[in-house]
C-alpha positions in Angstrom: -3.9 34.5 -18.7 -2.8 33.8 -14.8 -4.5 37.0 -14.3 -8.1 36.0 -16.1 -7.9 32.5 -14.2 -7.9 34.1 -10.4 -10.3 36.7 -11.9 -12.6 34.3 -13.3 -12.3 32.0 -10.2 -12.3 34.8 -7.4 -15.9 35.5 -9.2 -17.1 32.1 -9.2 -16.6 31.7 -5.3 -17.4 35.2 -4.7 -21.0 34.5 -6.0 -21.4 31.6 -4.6 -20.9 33.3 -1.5 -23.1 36.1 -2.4 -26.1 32.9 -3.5 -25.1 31.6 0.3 -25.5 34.9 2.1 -28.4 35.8 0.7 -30.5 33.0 1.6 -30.7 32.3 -2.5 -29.0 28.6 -1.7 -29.4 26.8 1.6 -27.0 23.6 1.4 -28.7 20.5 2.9 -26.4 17.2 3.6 -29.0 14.7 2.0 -28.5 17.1 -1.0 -24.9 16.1 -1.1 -25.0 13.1 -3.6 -26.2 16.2 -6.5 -22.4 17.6 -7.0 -21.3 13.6 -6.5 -23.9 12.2 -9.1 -22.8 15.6 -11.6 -19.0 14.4 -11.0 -19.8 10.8 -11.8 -21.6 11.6 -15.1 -19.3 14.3 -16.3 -16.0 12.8 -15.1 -15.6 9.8 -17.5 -16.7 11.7 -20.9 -14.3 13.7 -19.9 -11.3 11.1 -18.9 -11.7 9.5 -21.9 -11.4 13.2 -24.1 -8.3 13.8 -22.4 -6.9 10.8 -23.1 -8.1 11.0 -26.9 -6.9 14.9 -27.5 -3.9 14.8 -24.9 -5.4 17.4 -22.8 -5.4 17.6 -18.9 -9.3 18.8 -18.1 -10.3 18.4 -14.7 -6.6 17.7 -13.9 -7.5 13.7 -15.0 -3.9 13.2 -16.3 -1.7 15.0 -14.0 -1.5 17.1 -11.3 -1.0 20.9 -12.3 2.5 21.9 -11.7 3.1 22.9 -7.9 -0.2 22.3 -6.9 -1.0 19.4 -4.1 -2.9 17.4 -6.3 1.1 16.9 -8.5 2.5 15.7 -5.2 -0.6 13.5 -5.0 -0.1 11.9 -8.2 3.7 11.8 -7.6 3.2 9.8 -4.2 0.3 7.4 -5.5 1.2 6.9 -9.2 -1.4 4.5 -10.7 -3.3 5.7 -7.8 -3.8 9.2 -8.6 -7.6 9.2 -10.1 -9.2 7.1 -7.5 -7.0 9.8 -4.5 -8.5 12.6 -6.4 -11.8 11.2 -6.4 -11.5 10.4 -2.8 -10.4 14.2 -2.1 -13.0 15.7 -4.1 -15.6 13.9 -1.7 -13.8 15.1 1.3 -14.3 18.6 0.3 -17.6 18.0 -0.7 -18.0 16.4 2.2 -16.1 18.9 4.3 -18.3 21.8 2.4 -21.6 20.4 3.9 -20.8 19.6 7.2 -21.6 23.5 8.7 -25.3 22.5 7.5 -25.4 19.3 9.1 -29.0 19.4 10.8 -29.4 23.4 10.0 -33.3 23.8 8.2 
C-alpha cells in the first residue's frame, strides 16, 4: 500500500511537471483564487463526511502520523483546521509566486 501511495503521488507531480514544461499549463497569479475557490467548495462536504463516517480525508481530523501537519494539530489543538487552511494558501501561494508578472 505505502508503495502504491508514493507511486501514485510521484505520478501526479511528475505530470504536472511534464503539463508545466511543456508549455501545456502556464500558471498566472490572478488565476490563484481557482485551486482556493475548488478547496472552499470541496472542503466542507468533505469535513462534515469525515466527521459522519469517522474517516480522516484531506487530513480534516488529524494530522497523519509523523507528518508536520500532527505536530500542527498537536501545537494549535482547536486551531488545527483554520492552520491548515492558512498553510495550504501559503503553498499555493508559494507555488505561484515564480509566475508573478511572467506572460
Amino acid at each position: 500500500m505505502n508503495l502504491t501511495g508514493f507511486s501514485i503521488h510521484t505520478g501526479l507531480i511528475l505530470f504536472g511537471v511534464w503539463q508545466l514544461l511543456d508549455g501545456a499549463v502556464k500558471p498566472r497569479m490572478k488565476a490563484m483564487w481557482k485551486p482556493v475557490a475548488f478547496l472552499m467548495v470541496v472542503v466542507p462536504p468533505i469535513y462534515l463526511i469525515d466527521r459522519w463516517l469517522g474517516t480522516n480525508y484531506f487530513f480534516l481530523m488529524e494530522g497523519s502520523l509523523g507528518s508536520p501537519l500532527q505536530l500542527l494539530q498537536e501545537r494549535l489543538g482547536i486551531w488545527y483546521i483554520p492552520a491548515y487552511a492558512a498553510l495550504a494558501l501559503a503553498v499555493i501561494t508559494i507555488e505561484y509566486l515564480p509566475w508573478r508578472g511572467k506572460r
